[in-house]
Backbone as JSON, one array per atom type, in Angstrom:
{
  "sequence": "XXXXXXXXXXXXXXXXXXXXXXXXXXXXXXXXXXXXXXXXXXXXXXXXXXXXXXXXXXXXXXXXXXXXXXX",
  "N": [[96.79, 101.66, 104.86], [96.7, 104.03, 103.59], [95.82, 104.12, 101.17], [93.25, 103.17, 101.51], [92.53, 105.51, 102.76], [92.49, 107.38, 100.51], [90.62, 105.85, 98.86], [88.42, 106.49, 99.73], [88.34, 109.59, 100.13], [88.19, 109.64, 97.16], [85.96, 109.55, 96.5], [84.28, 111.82, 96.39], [83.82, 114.95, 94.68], [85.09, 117.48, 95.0], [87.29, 119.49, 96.78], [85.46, 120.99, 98.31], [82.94, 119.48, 98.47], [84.28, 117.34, 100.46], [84.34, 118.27, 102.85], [82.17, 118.99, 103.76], [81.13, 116.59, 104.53], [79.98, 115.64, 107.41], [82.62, 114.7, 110.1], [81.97, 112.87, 112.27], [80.46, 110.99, 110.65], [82.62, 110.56, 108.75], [84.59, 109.45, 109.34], [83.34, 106.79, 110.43], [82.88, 106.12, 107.63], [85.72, 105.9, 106.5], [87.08, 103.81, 108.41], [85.24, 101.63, 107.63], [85.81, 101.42, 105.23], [88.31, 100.75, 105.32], [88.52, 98.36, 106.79], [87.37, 96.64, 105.1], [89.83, 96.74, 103.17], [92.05, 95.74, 104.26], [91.06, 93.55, 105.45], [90.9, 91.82, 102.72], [93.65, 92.25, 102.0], [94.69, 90.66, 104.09], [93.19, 87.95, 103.52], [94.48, 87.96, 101.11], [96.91, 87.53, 101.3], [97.12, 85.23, 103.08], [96.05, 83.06, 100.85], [97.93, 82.98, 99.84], [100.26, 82.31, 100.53], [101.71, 79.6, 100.61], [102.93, 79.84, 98.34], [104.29, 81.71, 98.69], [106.05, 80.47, 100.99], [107.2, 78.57, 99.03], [108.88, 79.62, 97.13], [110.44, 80.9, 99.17], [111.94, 78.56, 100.2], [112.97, 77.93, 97.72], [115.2, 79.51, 97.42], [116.77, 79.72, 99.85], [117.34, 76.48, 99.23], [118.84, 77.9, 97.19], [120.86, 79.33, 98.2], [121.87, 77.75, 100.19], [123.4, 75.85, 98.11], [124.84, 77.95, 96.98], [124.46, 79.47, 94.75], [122.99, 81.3, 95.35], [123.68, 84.4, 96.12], [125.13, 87.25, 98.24], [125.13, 90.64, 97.61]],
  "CA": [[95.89, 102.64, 105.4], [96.96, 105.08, 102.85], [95.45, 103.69, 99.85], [92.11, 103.16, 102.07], [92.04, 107.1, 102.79], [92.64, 107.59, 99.23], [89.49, 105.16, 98.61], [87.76, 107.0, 100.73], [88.49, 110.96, 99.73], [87.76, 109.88, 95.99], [84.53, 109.54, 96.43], [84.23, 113.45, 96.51], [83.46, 115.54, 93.72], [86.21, 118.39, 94.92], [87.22, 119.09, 98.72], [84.25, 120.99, 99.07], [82.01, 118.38, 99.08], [84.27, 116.31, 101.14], [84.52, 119.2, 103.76], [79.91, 119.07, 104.15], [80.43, 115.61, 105.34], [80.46, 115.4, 109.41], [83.77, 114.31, 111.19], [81.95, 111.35, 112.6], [80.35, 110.06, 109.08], [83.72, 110.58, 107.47], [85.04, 108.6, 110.16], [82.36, 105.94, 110.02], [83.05, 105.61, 106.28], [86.7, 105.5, 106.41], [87.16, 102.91, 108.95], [84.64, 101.01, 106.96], [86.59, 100.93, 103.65], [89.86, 100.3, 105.48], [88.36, 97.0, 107.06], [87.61, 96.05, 104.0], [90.88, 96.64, 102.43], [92.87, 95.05, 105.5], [90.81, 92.07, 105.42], [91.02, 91.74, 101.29], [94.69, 92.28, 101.95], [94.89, 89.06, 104.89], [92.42, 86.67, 102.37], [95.86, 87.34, 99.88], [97.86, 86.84, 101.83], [96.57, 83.49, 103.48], [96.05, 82.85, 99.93], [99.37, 82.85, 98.87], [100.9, 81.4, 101.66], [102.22, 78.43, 100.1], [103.58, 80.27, 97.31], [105.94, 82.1, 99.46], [106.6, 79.58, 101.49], [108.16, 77.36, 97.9], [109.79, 80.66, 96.63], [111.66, 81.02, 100.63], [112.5, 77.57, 100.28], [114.01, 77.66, 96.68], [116.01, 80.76, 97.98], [116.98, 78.84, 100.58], [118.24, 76.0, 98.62], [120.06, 78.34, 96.85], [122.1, 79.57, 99.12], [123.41, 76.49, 100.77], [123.96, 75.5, 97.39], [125.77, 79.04, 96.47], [123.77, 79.95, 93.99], [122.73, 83.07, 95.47], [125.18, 84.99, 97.09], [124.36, 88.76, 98.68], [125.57, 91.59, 96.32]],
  "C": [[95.78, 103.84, 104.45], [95.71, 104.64, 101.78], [93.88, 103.6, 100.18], [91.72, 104.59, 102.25], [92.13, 107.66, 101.29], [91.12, 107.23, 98.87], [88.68, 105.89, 99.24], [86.98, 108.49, 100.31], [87.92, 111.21, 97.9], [86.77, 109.79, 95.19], [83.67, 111.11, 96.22], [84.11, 113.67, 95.1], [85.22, 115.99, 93.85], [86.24, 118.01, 96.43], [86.29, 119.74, 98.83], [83.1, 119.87, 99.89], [82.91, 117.44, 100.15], [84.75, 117.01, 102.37], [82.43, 119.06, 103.98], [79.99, 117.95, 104.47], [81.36, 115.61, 106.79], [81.57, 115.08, 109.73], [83.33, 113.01, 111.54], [81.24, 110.55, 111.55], [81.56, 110.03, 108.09], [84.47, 109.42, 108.53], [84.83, 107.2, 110.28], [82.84, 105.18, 108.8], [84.64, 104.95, 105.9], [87.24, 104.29, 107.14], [86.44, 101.47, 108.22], [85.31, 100.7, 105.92], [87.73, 100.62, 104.06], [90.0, 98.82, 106.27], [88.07, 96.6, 106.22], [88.65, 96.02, 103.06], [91.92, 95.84, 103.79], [92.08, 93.72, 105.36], [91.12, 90.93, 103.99], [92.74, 91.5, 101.27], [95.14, 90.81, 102.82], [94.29, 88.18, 103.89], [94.32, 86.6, 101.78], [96.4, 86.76, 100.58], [98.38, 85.16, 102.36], [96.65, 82.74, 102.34], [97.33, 82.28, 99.38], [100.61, 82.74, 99.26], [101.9, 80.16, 101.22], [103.0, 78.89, 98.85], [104.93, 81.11, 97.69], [106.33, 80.92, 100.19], [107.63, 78.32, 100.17], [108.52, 78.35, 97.43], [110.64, 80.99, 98.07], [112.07, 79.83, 100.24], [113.46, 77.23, 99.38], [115.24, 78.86, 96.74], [116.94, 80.34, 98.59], [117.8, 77.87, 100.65], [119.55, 76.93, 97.88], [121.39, 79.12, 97.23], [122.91, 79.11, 99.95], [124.04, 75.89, 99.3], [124.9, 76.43, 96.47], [125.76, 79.32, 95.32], [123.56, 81.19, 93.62], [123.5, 82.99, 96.57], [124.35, 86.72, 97.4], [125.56, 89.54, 97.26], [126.75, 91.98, 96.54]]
}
């Protein structure tokens, strides 16, 4: 959410200008860029699903096989 209000605010010149736009168009806009970064963020994820899932698993192995141990 951070990184989306960031996206958002750096659209501004200075804070003036981002003080002249409305409360409910800044609102509007921000919600807008943060469904698009939340959804961009699920695609990866889904994405790359299977890639964690065989990096947990070799983890996994290695710790019944005592490999990896905690610190």
């Amino acid at each position: 959410m951070f990184e989306a209000y960031l996206e958002c605010i750096a659209q501004y010149d200075d804070f003036e200008d981002y003080n002249k736009v409305e409360l409910a168009n800044h609102s509007k806009n921000h919600l807008k860029i943060f469904t698009i970064k939340a959804s961009n963020k699920f695609a990866d994820m889904d994405k790359d699903e299977q890639q964690t899932r065989e990096i947990c698993g070799s983890v996994r192995e290695g710790i019944s096989q005592g490999l990896v141990r905690p610190l």
